[in-house]
Steps between C-alpha positions, in 0.01 A plus 500: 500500500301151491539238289315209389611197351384126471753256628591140363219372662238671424464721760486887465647736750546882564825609635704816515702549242762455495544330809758616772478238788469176339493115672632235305397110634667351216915441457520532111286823516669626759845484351347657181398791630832538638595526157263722423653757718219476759728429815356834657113359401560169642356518912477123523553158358506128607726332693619339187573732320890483504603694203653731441726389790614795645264751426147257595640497880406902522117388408336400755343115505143492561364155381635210369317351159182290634504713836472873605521719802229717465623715813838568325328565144317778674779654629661545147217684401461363142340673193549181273551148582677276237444086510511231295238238411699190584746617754197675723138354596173609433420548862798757494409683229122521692633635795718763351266634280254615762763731607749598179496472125668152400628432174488111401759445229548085365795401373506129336704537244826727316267700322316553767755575670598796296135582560562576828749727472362677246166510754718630771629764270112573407443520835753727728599752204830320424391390103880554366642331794268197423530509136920537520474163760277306267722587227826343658362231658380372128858582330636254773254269444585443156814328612329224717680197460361169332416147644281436211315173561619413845236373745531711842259499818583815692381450868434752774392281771580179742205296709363459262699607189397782291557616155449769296206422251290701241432852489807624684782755456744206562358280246485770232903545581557102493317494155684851370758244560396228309479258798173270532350537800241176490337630827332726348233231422448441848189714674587825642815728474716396761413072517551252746775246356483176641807241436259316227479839318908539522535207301238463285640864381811391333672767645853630321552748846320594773594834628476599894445832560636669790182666591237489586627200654859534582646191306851421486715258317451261860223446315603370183503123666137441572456587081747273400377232643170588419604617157837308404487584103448856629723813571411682814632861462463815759386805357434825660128616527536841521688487131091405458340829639375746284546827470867687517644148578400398138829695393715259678333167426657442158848561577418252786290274262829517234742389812283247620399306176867560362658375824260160470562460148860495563468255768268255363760470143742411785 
């Protein structure tokens, strides 16, 4: 049968319902509909979409996030193509649709999030899957950890340095977390930080994430001498993606803010 729906941008599109060879350009989508039980559904994905690790390898990669291969999207044969608002472009999204249905879903925050999910549900006749994911992923949730009042940058990027700013899914997790995040000020969601912005931020920790770019404690140097009053602390990124990972990240939050806790009272 078809189906039409409006996606998160607006858009409306008419698809068949539900859909049995879907493409996927966006990792946290990707790995949901894994958990969806849609392995059998899934015909393609991006190149970065690494999760779940095993199981992802058998799909085949057709694109990565800002970039497709048209050729190989073809071949897959799609009936519904699945992206995301930030991790794809516009340009992709106006290419595909003159050949498939694409869904735009936007994810910017934990709610929305769970929106997504629930969407995906809507959309590939897996509602109790959805619904049962959402569920967990909230009771974990409500044992995030606290660093009430501590001032954090979280950045993504070096040359030029990046951080995450407003209207993110990060930033919603740094302030579920109580942390203050004063980048948020700053224009645009993921800012340029320049060494006058460091230290006018009165930073309590600035925490290098080990993707996008892959920072490692061999970095922790070039902040402390930049930063000497501040902590420089490694965190994993992809304890940041949303969707299935969600129902790791506060275990890994607990560990983390315990383990710095214990080491900054010595």
């Amino acid at each position: 049968m078809q189906k039409t729906v409006t996606d998160r941008v607006g858009r409306t599109i008419t698809y068949n319902y539900p859909p049995k060879r879907i493409v996927s350009l966006c990792p946290g989508i990707t790995d949901t509909l894994f958990s969806l039980n849609l392995k059998e559904e899934l015909v393609g994905r991006t190149r970065f979409c690494i999760y779940p690790k095993e199981e992802v390898k058998e799909i085949p990669a057709v694109a990565g996030t800002k970039d497709i291969k048209i050729d190989k999207i073809h071949d897959v044969k799609p009936d519904l193509i699945i992206v995301e608002k930030e991790e794809n472009t516009e340009a992709i999204v106006t290419e595909l649709q003159e050949h498939y249905p694409v869904y735009v879903a936007e994810v910017q925050s934990i709610e929305e999030a769970h929106r997504m999910i629930v969407d995906m549900g809507e959309l590939t006749d897996r509602k109790e899957e959805a619904k049962q994911l959402s569920t967990a992923i909230r009771d974990r949730f409500s044992a995030l950890p606290s660093m009430e009042g501590e001032r954090a940058a979280y950045i993504i990027w070096k040359k030029p340095y990046m951080a995450v700013g407003r209207d993110t899914y990060i930033q919603s997790v740094l302030h579920e977390i109580g942390l203050i995040n004063p980048f948020i000020q700053k224009e645009g969601r993921y800012p340029v930080i320049t060494e006058e912005d460091f230290a006018a931020a009165k930073l309590d920790y600035v925490l290098l994430a080990t993707e996008p770019y892959p920072f490692k404690e061999k970095h922790f140097e070039e902040f402390k001498r930049m930063l000497p009053e501040t902590k420089p602390l490694l965190i994993d990124g992809e304890m940041f993606w949303y969707g299935p990972r969600m129902l790791e990240a506060p275990l890994y939050l607990q560990q983390f803010v315990h383990t710095e806790k214990h080491e900054d009272n010595g």
